[in-house]
Structures are given as structure tokens and as C-alpha cells.
NUMARLUM-820129 format. One record per residue: z, y negated, x negated of N, C-alpha, C in turn; residue number from 1; residue in three letters. Coordinates in steps of 0.1 Angstrom, whole numbers. Example, Ala and Ser with C-alpha at 12.3 -4.5 7.8 and 13.67 -1.06 7.14 Angstrom:
<recs>
<rec <78,57,-132>,<78,45,-123>,<78,33,-132>,1,ALA> <rec <71,22,-128>,<71,11,-137>,<79,0,-129>,2,SER> 
</recs>
This chain:
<recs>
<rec <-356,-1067,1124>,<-364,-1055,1123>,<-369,-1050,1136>,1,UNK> <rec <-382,-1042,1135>,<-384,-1037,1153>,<-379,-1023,1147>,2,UNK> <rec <-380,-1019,1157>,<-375,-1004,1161>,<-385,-1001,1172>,3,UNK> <rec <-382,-983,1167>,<-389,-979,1177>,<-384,-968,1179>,4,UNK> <rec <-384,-961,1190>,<-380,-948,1196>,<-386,-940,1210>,5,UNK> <rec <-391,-932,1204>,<-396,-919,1215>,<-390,-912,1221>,6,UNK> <rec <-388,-916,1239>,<-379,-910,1246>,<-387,-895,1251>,7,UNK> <rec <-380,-887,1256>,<-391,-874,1263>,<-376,-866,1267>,8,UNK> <rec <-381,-864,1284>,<-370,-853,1287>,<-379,-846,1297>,9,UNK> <rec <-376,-833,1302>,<-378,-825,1314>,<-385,-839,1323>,10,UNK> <rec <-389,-831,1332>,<-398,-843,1349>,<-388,-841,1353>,11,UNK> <rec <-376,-847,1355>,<-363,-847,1364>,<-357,-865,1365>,12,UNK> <rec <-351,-866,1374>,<-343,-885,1372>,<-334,-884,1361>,13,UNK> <rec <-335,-878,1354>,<-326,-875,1338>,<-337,-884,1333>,14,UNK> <rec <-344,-880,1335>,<-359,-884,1323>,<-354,-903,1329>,15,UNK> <rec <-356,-904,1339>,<-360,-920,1344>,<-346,-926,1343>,16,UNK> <rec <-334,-916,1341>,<-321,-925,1338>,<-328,-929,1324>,17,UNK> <rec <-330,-918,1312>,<-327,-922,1299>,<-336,-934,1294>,18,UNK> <rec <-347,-940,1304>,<-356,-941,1300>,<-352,-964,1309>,19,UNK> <rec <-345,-960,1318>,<-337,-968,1328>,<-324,-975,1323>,20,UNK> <rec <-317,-967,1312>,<-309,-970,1305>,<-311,-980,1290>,21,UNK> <rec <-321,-975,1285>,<-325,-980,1274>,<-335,-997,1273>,22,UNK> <rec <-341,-995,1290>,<-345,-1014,1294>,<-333,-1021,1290>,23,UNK> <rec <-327,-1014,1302>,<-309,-1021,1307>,<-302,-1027,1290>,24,UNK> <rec <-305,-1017,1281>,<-299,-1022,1262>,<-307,-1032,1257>,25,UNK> <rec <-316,-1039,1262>,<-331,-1041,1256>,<-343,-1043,1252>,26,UNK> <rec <-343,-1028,1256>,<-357,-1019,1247>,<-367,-1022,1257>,27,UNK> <rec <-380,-1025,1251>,<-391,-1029,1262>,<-402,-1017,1260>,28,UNK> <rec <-410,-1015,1271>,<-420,-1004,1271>,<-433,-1003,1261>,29,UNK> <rec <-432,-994,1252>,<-446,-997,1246>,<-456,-984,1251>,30,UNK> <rec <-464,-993,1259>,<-474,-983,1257>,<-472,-977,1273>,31,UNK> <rec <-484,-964,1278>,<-483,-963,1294>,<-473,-944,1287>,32,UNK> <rec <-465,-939,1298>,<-460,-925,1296>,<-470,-916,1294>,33,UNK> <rec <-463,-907,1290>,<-469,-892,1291>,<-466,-883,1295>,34,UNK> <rec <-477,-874,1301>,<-468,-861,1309>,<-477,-851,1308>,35,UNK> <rec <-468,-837,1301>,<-475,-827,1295>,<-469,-814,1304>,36,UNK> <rec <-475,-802,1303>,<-467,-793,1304>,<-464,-783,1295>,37,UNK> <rec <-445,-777,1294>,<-447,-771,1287>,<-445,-758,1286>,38,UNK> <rec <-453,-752,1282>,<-456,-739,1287>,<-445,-729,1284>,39,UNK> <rec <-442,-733,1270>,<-430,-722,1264>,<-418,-717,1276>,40,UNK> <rec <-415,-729,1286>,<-403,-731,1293>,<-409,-729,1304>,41,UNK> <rec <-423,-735,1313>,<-423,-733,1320>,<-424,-745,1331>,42,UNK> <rec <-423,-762,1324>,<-419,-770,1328>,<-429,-788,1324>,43,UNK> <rec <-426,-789,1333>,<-430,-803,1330>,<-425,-813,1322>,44,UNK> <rec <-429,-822,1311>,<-420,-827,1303>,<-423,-841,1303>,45,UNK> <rec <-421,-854,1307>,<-424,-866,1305>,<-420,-873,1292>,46,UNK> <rec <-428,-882,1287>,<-425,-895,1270>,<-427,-904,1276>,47,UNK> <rec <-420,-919,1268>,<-426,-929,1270>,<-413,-935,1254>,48,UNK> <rec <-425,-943,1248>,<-423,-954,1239>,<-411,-964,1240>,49,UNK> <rec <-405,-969,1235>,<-398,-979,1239>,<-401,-987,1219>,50,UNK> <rec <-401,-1001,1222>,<-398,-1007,1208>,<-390,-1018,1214>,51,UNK> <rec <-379,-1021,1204>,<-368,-1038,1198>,<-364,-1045,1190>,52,UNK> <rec <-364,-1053,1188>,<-360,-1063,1181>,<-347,-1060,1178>,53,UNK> <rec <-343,-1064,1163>,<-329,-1060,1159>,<-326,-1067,1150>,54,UNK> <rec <-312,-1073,1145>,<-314,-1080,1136>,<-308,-1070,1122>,55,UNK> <rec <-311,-1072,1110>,<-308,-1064,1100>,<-319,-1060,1095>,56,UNK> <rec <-322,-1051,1081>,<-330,-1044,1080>,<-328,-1031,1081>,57,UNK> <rec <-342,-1025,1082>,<-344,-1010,1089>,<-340,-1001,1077>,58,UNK> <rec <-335,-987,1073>,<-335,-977,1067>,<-333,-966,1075>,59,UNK> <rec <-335,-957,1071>,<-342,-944,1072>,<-324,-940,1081>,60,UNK> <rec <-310,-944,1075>,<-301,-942,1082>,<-296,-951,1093>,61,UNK> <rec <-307,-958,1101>,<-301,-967,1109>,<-302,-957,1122>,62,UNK> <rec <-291,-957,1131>,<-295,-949,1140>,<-297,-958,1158>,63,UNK> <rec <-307,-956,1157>,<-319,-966,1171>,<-306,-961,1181>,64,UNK> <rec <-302,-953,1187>,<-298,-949,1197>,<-285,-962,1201>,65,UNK> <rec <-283,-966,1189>,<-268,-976,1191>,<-279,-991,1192>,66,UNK> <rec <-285,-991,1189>,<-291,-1004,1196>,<-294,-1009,1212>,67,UNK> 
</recs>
């Protein structure tokens, strides 16, 4: 199965661990980041894509994060 999962945290090295962590399992980059701001808070918020290959099939209860 592919998987896919949408990372997004605050513009801090939090964002580039979670994002640093998830290569390191894997997961390869899909797609260029994004960086928005967000106003409610006050702050800058960075995304980026990741998709993997898995073996099994996908349902709606598989949880991406353990891959």
C-alpha cells in the first residue's frame, strides 16, 4: 500500500526534527513545503508531504505514524 501523511508544525527545528525523523523511518518527500502564516496565533507554520510504501492493505484504521 502507499501511504501518505501531512506533516505541519510551528517554523521552529521541531518542524525539521518531525519532518527529519520521518526520512530516517522511510518516508520520502512528496512534493516542495509550504509556509503560511498563521494569524490566529501569530506565527509562522511550515507542511511538507511525505508518501511510503507499506506492505499490507490500507484502511481507514491503519495508523501512518507507526510506519
Amino acid at each position: 500500500m502507499k501511504l501518505y501523511r501531512f506533516l505541519s508544525d510551528d517554523d521552529t527545528s521541531a518542524f525539521c526534527h518531525k519532518v527529519t525523523a520521518a526520512l530516517n523511518k522511510g518516508w520520502a518527500l512528496h512534493g516542495g513545503p509550504t509556509y503560511a502564516f498563521d494569524a490566529a496565533r501569530g506565527v509562522m507554520r511550515c507542511g511538507q508531504a511525505v508518501v511510503k510504501e507499506a506492505p499490507g492493505d490500507y484502511t481507514p484504521e491503519t495508523k501512518l505514524g507507526e510506519h
